[in-house]
N, C-alpha and C positions, 0 to 999 in steps of 0.2 A: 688789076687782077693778074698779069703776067706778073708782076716782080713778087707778090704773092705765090705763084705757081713755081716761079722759080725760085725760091727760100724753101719752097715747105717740099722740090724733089732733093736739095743740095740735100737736107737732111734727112729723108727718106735713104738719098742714096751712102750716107752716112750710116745708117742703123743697118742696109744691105751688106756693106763690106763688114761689117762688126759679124755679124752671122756668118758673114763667107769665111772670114781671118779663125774665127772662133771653131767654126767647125776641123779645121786643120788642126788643135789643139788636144782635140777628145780621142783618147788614145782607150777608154775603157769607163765604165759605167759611174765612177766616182767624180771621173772630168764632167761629164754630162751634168750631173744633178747638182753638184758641190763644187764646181770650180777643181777637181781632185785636193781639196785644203790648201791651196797654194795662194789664195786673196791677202794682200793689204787690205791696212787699217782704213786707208782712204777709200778703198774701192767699195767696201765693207757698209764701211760709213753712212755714205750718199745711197749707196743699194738700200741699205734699209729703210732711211729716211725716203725716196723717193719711192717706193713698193708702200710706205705706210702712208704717205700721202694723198696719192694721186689726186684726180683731177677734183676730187673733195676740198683740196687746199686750196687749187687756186680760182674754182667756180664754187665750192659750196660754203667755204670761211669766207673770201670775202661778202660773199651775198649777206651771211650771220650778219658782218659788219656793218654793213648797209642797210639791214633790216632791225638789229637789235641797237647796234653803236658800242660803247663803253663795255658793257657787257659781255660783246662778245669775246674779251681779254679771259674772262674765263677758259673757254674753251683751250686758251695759251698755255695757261697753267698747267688744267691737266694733262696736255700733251705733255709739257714739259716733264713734269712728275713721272707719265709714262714713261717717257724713253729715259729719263733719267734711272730708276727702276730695274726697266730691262737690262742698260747696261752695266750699271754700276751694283746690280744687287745677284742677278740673275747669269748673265754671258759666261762670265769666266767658269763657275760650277756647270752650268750647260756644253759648253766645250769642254771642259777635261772630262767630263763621264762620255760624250760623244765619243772622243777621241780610244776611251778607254774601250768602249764597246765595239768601236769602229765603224760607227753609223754614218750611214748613208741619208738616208732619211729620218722624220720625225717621227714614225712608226719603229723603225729600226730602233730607236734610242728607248724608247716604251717598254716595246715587248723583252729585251734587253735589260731595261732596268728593274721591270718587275716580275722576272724571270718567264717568263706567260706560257705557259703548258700547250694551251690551246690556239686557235689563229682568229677567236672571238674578234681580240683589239684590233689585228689588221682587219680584219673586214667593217669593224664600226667604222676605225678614225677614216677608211677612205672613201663609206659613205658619207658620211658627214662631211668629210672633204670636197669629195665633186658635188652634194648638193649645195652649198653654200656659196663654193668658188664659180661654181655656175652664175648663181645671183650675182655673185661681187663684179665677174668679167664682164655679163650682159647691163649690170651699170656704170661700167667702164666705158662701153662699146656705146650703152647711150648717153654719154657723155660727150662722145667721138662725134656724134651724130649732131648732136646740139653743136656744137663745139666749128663743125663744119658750118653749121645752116647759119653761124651767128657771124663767122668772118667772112665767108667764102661767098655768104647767098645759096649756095646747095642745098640742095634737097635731104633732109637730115636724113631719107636712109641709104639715098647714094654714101654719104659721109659714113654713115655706119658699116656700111656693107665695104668701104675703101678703107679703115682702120683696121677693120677686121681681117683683112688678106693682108696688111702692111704687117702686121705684128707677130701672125702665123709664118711670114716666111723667115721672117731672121729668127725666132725662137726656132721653129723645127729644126735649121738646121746648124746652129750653134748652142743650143741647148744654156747650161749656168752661166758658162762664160762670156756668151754674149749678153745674158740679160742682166750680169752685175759688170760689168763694161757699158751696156748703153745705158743703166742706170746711173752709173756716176756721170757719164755725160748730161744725161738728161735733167740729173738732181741740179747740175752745175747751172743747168740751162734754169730751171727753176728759181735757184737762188736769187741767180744773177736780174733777172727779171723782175720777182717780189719787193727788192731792194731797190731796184733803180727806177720802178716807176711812182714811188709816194713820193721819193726825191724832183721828180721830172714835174708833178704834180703842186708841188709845195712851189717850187718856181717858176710853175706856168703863171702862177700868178703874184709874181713877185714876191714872194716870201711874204705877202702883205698881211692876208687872210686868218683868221682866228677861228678855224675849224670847230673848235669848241664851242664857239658865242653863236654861230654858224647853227651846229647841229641842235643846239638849246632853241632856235627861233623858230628850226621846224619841228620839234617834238623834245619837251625837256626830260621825256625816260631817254633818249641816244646817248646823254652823259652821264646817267646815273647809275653805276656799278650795279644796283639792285635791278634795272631794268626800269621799263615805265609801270608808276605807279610806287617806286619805292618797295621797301623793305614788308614783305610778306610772306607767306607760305606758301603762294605759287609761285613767288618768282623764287624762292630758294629754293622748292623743288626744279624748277629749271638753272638754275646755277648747279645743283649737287649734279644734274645731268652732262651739265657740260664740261665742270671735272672729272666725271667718271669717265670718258671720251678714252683715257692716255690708258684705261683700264686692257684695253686692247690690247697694247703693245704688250704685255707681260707676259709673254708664250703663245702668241698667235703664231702657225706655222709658216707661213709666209716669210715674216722677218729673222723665228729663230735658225731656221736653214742656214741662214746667214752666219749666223754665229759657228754654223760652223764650220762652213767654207773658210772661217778666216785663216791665216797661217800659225799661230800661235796667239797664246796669252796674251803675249806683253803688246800683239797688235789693238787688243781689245782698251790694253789703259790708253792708251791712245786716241784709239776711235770714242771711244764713248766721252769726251770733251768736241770733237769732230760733231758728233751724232744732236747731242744735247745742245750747241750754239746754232747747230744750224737752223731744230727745232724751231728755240727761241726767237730768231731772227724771219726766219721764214712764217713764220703763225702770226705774228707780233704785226710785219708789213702785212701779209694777204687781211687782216684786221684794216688796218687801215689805209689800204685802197677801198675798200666795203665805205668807211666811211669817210671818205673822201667822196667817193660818188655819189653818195645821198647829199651831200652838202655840194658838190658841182651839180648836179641836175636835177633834185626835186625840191621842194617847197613845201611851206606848212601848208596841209589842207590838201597836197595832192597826196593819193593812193602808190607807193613806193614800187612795189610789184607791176605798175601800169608804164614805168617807166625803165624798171633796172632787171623787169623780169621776174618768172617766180621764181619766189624767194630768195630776190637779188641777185640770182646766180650769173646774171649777166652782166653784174658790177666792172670786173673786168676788161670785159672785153668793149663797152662802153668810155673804161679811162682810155684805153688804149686809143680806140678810133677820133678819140677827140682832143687827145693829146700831141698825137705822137703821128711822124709820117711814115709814107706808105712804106717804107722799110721794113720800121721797126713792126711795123701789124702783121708783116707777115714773120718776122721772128718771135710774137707772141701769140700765133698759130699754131708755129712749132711749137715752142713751151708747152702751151696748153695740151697737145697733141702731145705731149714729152711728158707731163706728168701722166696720163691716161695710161700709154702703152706702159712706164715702167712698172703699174703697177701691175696690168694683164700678164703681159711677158712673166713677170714671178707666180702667179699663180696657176698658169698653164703649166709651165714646168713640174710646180706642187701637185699638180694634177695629175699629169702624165706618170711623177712619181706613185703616187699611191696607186693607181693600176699595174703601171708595168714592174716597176720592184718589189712594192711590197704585198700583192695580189701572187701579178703570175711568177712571176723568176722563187720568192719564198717560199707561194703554196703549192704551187704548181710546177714547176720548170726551175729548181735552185742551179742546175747545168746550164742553161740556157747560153748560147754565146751571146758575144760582145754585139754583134753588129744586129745579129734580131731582138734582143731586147730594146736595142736605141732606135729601131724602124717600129717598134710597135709604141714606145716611147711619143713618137712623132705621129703615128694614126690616131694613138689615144686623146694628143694633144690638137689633132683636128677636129676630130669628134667632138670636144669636149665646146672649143671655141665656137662651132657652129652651130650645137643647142644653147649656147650663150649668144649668140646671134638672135636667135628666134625668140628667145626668151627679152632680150631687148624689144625686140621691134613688135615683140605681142604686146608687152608693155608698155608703151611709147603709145600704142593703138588705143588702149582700154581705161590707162590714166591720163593724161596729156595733160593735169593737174599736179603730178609727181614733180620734187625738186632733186635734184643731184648730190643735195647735203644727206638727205634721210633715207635714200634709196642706196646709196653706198654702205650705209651704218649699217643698216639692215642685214647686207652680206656681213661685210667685215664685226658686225658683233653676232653674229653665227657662228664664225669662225672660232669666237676669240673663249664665246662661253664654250663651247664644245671640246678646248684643249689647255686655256690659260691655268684652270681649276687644277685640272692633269698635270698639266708640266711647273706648277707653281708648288703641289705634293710633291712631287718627283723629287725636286731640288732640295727643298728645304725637311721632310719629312720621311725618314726611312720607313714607317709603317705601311705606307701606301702600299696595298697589293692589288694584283690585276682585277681582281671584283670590285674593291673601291673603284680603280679607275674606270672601267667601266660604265658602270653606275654614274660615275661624276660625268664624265660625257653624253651619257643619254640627258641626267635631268639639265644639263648647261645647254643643252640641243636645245631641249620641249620646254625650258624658260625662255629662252630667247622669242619662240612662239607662242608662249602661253601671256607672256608679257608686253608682248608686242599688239597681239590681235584681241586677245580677250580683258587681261586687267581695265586698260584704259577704260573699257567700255561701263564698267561697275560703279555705278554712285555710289557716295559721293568722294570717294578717295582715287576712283582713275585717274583723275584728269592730274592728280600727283604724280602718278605712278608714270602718267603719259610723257609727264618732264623730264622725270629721270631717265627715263627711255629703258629699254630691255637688258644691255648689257652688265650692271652692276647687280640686278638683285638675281639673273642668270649666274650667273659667276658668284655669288655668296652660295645660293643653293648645290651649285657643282660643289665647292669646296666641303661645305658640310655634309654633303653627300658622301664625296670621298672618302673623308675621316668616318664617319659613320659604318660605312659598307665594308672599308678596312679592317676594324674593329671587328664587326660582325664577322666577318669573312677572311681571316687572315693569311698571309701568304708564308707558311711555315718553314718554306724551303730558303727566305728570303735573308742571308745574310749578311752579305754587303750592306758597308751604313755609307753612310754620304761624307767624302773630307767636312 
């Protein structure tokens, strides 16, 4: 337990000075939110990748892994596709109209690009923003929670309530730059982890073992691409769900911030080979640690969940303890605890921005100085984490049945239909006017919810609907939305076309 306590303050005290070092750096409201545009490709890179990850990848993929097997390589894909997408199709046109605007935030690029008369859009995108990023943080937070109870023995909401104050004190007061700083560390720490324990794993037991022949004797869907049961229409409704996963990545604001913190273009062709390997590599191992654990510690005939947790999620931390000595468990304490906060830390910030930029200082206060906007920056950003707080641990209360794979989706495809729709016209479609967008953000909102809580439930086609999950048929109806409402509603004034 001590050499545990002492790993998990080294880097604690780690992500401390990154806030202290970083707060020295913020000279004015653009350092705070955006790095002031001065990020590498590297820095860039891993920030995004670990903010799109979090502890999803490394408790709730490998659990997939452990619970589906072969299939769960699906879900690889469509990550891959995502980020591939985001950076290769999307970044570069997103940074040079940013740049050209001079945005700060992802509101700022909006109302900017589709000239916006009114302060309509600032006030939707930053409800939609703090309701969602609420859900996303407080499954973050009970992820922390879990995450504590499964290494440490703790009491999961001591563990939540101790993540919670860790992550609020280096974001408030380093703001962007400590959080795409402890993200590249943290992605690093990720990486490096995913890769080397399948490895550590393959030769625990002499390289002997035929994982394959293995997972066939305990259930022969674990190998079959299609799932158990073979080639059907529920299991392809659950495969098209697990490609649409990368749908996310396509203008969620969280990651595209990123894009434009970075320093220039030519850091972007760079990063997006960075961004795309890491993907692959990262998704590909937390896969198979999942099934590696179903194949070291269950058997045919036993109930999987009774041993690795619901829905696997404890796959991990399972290889780890049975692997690996007391060291290395507490450097996959940290990891684990390293993917969770990088992703929080970016969304507090996104938070804090859409109140204090693009609320009060635009509609309210455009004089405002330096030093009270980044102080109410930092209350917003308290505020926001502590109903994320309660919102965890009411949750944690009322389901205790909830997994960490579908509880994260949840937010983060809130996020993604509510602005992917918007910032995917944006780019590629000079028609777009601010009533289209609008419109496309309200119905990507209320699909997300309409598809989540009520489709499923409709015979005899939910239990389709329920595979593919909320995010893909939200995000078709934003986009037609868009185009639709644009048409209807055009934005006359609107002549700028896109390079």
């Amino acid at each position: 337990m001590e050499v545990k306590l002492i790993i998990l303050f080294l880097y604690f005290l780690i992500l401390f000075f990154i806030g202290w070092y970083s707060s020295k750096k913020i000279k004015n409201i653009k350092d705070y939110y955006v790095g002031g545009k001065k990020l590498g490709f590297w820095v860039v890179a891993f920030s995004t990748r670990a903010t799109g990850e979090s502890a999803w990848l490394l408790l709730g993929l490998t659990g997939l892994g452990a619970v589906v097997g072969v299939s769960a390589f699906w879900v690889v894909i469509g990550e891959v596709l995502g980020v591939l997408g985001a950076w290769f199709f999307m970044a570069k046109k997103f940074k040079k109209l940013t740049d050209r605007y001079k945005s700060i935030t992802i509101t700022d690029y909006l109302v900017s690009r589709l000239k916006s008369k009114t302060n309509h859009l600032r006030y939707l995108s930053s409800l939609f923003l703090t309701f969602f990023i609420i859900i996303y943080v407080s499954a973050q937070i009970d992820a922390t929670g879990s995450a504590f109870e499964a290494f440490m023995d703790w009491n999961y909401f001591t563990g939540a309530v101790l993540g919670y104050f860790i992550v609020l004190a280096y974001v408030v007061f380093g703001g962007f730059i400590a959080v795409a700083w402890s993200d590249l560390i943290q992605g690093s720490l990720m990486f490096l982890a995913l890769v080397i324990l399948p490895v550590i794993g393959y030769y625990s037991f002499n390289g002997e073992f035929l994982i394959l022949e293995g997972l066939n004797k305990i259930d022969g869907g674990l190998i079959s691409p299609w799932g158990s049961g073979g080639f059907n229409l529920l299991n392809l409704s659950t495969i098209v769900g697990y490609l649409c996963i990368g749908l996310a990545f396509l203008g969620s604001p969280q990651i595209f911030v990123r894009f434009m913190s970075i320093k220039n273009e030519q850091e972007i062709n760079k990063g997006r080979w960075v961004a795309v390997l890491f993907t692959l590599i990262t998704d590909s191992c937390a896969v198979l640690i999942g099934m590696m654990a179903r194949y070291f510690f269950t058997e045919n005939g036993v109930e999987v969940e009774s041993i690795l947790g619901n829905n696997g999620q404890n796959s991990l931390i399972m290889m780890v303890e049975n692997l690996l000595p007391l060291l290395f468990i507490g450097f996959y304490m940290a990891v684990v605890l390293a993917a969770i906060m990088s992703t929080v830390d970016s969304l507090l910030v996104l938070a804090s921005s859409a109140f204090a930029r693009d609320i009060y200082q635009n509609i309210y206060n455009p004089k405002v100085e330096i030093n009270k906007l980044t102080f109410i920056s930092k209350v917003t950003t308290f505020v926001m984490a502590s109903v994320a707080l309660i919102v965890a641990i009411t949750v944690a209360n009322l389901t205790p049945e909830r997994t960490i794979f579908w509880f994260v989706l949840v937010g983060f495809h809130g996020i993604a239909a509510s602005f992917c729709p918007t910032i995917i016209l944006s780019l590629f479609w000079k028609g777009l006017s601010e009533t289209g967008a609008i419109a496309s953000m309200i119905v990507g909102f209320l699909g997300v919810l309409i598809f989540k809580f009520i489709v499923p439930n409709i015979e005899p086609y939910g239990i389709y609907f329920n595979n593919i999950a909320e995010l893909a048929p939200a995000l078709l109806l934003g986009l037609f939305t868009g185009y639709l409402f644009s048409i209807l509603y055009p934005n006359t004034d609107l002549k700028k076309e896109l390079d």
